[in-house]
KOLLUM-413023 format. One record per residue (C-alpha): residue in one letter; x, y, z. Coordinates in steps of 0.2 Angstrom, whole numbers, padded with zeros to 4 digits, always signed. Layout:
AXYZ...
***
This chain:
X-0020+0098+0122X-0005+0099+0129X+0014+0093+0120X+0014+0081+0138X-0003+0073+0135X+0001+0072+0116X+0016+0065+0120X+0010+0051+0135X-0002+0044+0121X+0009+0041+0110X+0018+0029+0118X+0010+0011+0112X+0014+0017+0095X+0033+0020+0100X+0033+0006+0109X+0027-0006+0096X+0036+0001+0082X+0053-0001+0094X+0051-0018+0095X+0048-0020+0075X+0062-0013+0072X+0073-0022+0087X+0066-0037+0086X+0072-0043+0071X+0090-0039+0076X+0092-0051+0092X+0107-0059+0083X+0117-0043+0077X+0114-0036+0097X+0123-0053+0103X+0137-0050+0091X+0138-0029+0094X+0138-0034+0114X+0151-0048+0111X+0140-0060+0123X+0150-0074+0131X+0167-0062+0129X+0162-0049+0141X+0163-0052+0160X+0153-0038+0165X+0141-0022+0160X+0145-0004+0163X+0128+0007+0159X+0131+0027+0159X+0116+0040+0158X+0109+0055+0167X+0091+0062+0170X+0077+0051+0166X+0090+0040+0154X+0099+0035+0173X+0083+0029+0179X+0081+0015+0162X+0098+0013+0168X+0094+0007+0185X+0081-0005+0176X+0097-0012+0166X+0107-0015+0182X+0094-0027+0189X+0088-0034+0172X+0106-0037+0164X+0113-0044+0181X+0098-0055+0181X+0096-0062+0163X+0114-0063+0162X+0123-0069+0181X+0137-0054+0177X+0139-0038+0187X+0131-0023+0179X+0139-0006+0187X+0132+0013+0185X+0147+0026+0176X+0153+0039+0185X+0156+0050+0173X+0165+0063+0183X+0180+0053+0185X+0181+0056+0168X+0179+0074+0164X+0183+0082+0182X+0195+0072+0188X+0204+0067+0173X+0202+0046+0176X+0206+0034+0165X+0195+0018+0168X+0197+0002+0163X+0183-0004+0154X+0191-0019+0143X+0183-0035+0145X+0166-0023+0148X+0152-0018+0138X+0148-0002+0140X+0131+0006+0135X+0126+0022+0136X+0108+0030+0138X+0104+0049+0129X+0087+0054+0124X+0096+0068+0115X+0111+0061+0114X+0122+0078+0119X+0128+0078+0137X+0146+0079+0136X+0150+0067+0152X+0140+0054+0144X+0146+0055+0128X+0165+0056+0135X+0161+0039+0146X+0156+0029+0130X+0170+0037+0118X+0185+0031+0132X+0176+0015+0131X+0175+0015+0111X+0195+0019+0112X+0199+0004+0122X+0192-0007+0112X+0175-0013+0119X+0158-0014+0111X+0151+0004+0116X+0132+0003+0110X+0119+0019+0112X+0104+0019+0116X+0097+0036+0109X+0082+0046+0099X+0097+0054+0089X+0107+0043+0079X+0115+0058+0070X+0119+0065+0089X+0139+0064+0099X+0135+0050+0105X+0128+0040+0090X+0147+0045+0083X+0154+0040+0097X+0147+0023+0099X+0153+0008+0088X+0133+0001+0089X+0117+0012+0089X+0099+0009+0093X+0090+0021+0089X+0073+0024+0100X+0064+0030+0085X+0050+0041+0097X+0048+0056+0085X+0053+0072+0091X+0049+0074+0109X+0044+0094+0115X+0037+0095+0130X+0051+0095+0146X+0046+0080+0154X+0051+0066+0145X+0037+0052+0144X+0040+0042+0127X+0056+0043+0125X+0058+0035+0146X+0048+0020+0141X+0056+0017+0124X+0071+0016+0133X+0068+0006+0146X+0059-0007+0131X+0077-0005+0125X+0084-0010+0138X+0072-0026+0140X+0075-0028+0121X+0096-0029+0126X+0093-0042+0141X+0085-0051+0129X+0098-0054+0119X+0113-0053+0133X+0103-0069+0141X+0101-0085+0136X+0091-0088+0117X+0085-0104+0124X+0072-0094+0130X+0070-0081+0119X+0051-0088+0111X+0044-0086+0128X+0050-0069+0130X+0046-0063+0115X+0030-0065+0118X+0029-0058+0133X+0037-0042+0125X+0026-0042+0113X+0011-0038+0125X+0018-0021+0131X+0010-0008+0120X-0005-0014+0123X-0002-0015+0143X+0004+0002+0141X-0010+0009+0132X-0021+0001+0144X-0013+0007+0158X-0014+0026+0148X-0032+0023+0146X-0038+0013+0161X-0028+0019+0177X-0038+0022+0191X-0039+0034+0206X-0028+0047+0198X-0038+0060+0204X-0041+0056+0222X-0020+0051+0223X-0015+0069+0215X-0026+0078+0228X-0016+0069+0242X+0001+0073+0234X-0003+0090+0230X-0007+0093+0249X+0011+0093+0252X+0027+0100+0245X+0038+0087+0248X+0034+0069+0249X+0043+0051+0248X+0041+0040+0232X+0048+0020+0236X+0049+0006+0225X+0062-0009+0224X+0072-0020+0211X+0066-0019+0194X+0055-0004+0199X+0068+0008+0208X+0072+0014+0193X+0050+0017+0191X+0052+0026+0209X+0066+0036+0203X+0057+0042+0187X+0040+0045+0197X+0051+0055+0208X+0057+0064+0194X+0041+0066+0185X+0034+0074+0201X+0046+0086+0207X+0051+0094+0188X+0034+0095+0183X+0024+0100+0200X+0039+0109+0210X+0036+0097+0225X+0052+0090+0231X+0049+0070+0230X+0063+0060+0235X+0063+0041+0230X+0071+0026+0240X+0071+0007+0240X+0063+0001+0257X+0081-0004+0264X+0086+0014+0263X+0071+0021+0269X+0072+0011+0284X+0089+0015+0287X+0087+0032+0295X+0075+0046+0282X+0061+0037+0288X+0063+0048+0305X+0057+0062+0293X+0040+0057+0285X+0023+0059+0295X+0007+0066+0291X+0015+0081+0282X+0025+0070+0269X+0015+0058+0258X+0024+0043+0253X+0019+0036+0234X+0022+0016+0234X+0025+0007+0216X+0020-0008+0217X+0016-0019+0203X+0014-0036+0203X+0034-0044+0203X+0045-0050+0216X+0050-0035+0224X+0033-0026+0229X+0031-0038+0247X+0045-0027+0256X+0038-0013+0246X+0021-0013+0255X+0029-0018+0271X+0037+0000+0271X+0022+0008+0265X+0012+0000+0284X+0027+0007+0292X+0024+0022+0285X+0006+0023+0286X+0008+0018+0306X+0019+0034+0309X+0004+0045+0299X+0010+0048+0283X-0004+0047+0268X+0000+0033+0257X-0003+0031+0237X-0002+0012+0231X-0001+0009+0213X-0003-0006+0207X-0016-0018+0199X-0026-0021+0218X-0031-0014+0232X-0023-0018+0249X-0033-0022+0261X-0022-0022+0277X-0016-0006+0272X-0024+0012+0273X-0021+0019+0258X-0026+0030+0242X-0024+0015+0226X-0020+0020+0209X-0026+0006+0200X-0018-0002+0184X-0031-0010+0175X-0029-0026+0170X-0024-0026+0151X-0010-0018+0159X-0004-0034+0167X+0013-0040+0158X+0028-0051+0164X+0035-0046+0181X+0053-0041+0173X+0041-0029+0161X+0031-0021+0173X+0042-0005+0173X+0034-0002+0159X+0014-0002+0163X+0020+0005+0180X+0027+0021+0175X+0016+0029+0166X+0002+0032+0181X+0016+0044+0188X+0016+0050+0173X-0003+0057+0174X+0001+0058+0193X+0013+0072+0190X+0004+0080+0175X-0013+0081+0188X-0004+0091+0199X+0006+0101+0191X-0012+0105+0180X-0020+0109+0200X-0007+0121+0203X-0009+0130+0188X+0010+0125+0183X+0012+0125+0161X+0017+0106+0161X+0028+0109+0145X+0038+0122+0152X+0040+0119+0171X+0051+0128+0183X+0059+0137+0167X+0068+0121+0164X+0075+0117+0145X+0073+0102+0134X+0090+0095+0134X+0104+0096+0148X+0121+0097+0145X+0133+0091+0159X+0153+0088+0163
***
């Protein structure tokens, strides 16, 4: 077995022993996030950490009415900036907890005063020292290249902070609804369908298209990830919007197009792409929990003890791109723990 199909199952237990730990702690995340004195939330990551960052941007601007931005970490340490972050939260996602951008984004932000939380696997790494509040993903040491469990433990973490940057008036009703994602994720591990059928359309190509909106641009941005470091296709995600505006001169029947698609809010326009697509010849992958029947596409099926809120469905959703990636890569003969000589942790100014 390899350390990436190790890894993938172990992602219920992670996931259930992050929220034992978090859970209880609702209160002291209000307090370390200073809710009702912030006016906004700056969220700084790279790599797979960004793409949990994406799900924050929606999530906390959701839960919370306030305007939650992305870092750019270079004003920082190429061009020398100093930003203003007072009145901010700033939170910063590292699996390791050792890029040097990251960490130099949450330190400034420590230095002038505001709450600067991490979310990381390392509490003894830069950034847990840098930080003035630490929650620690707990996933056990994570070997293969691809990161799997430590991507859903923080993007849980991430749900685990709306929940307490939003209103506690509705707090029962959430938790309960958090409380049903390790077993949706092990169902989804478990259950998904078509995984075969969809990796023999992906691997067709070299390069490919991967769309998803809202909560889930962050899931087409990991699935894009996922696929082009473990498979060496070059998978490039979009929202439908940005599709539309112009790279969708470039797809056809030489360019697949994988569509996320879980049950929330945002998956309408995302299956109107994927007909647009599918009229100019592209092959289309769906996932999601049904089949489409106006569209002529391969589904990857979430079974349904995968079903969970539409704000958690980044969870469930991910992980068939997960085994979508891993199937290829395995096709092509690729060692899915070592892919394209790539290193576990990545260290960037």
């Amino acid at each position: 077995m390899s350390l990436l199909t190790s890894e993938i199952a172990e992602q219920p237990a992670v996931l259930a022993r992050l929220l034992d730990a978090q859970l209880p702690r609702l209160d002291a995340w209000r307090t370390a996030l200073r809710c009702g004195d912030i006016d906004g939330v700056v969220v700084v990551a790279r790599g797979s950490s960004d793409n949990a960052a994406r799900y924050a941007q929606y999530l906390w601007s959701l839960r919370t009415g306030l305007s939650v931005a992305l870092a750019t970490p270079s004003l920082h340490t190429v061009y020398g900036g100093r930003i203003d972050v007072r009145g901010k939260a700033v939170v910063a996602l590292s699996q390791s907890g050792a890029s040097p951008d990251v960490v130099t984004v949450l330190a400034a932000a420590r230095d002038q005063g505001a709450p600067a939380v991490a979310i990381t696997n390392d509490p003894d790494s830069p950034l847990a020292r840098s930080a003035t509040d630490v929650l620690d993903l707990e996933a056990g040491a994570e070997r293969s290249v691809a990161a799997t469990k430590t991507y859903t433990a923080s993007v849980l973490a991430v749900a685990v902070l709306g929940l307490a940057l939003g209103d506690p008036a509705d707090d029962a009703e959430r938790l309960a609804e958090l409380a049903e994602v390790p077993g949706a994720v092990a169902a989804a591990i478990d259950g998904t369908g078509g995984i075969h059928a969809a990796a023999e359309v992906l691997a067709a190509s070299m390069r490919g298209v991967v769309v998803g909106r809202g909560l889930n641009l962050g899931t087409a941005f990991e699935a894009a990830l996922k696929l082009t470091e473990l498979t060496g296709s070059l998978m490039a995600p979009y929202s439908p919007a940005d599709l539309l505006h112009g790279p969708v001169a470039a797809v056809g029947p030489e360019v697949p197009v994988l569509a996320v698609a879980p049950e929330e809010p945002a998956t309408a326009s995302v299956l109107d792409l994927a007909r647009e697509v599918a009229r100019r010849g592209s092959p289309v992958v769906t996932v999601g929990p049904t089949v489409v029947p106006d569209l002529d596409a391969v589904p990857v099926l979430l079974p349904p003890g995968a079903r969970v809120a539409p704000w958690l469905t980044p969870l469930p959703a991910v992980v068939p791109a997960q085994l979508l990636a891993q199937r290829v890569a395995e096709a092509r003969g690729i060692d899915v723990d070592r892919p394209g000589g790539l290193t576990k942790v990545t260290r960037t100014t």
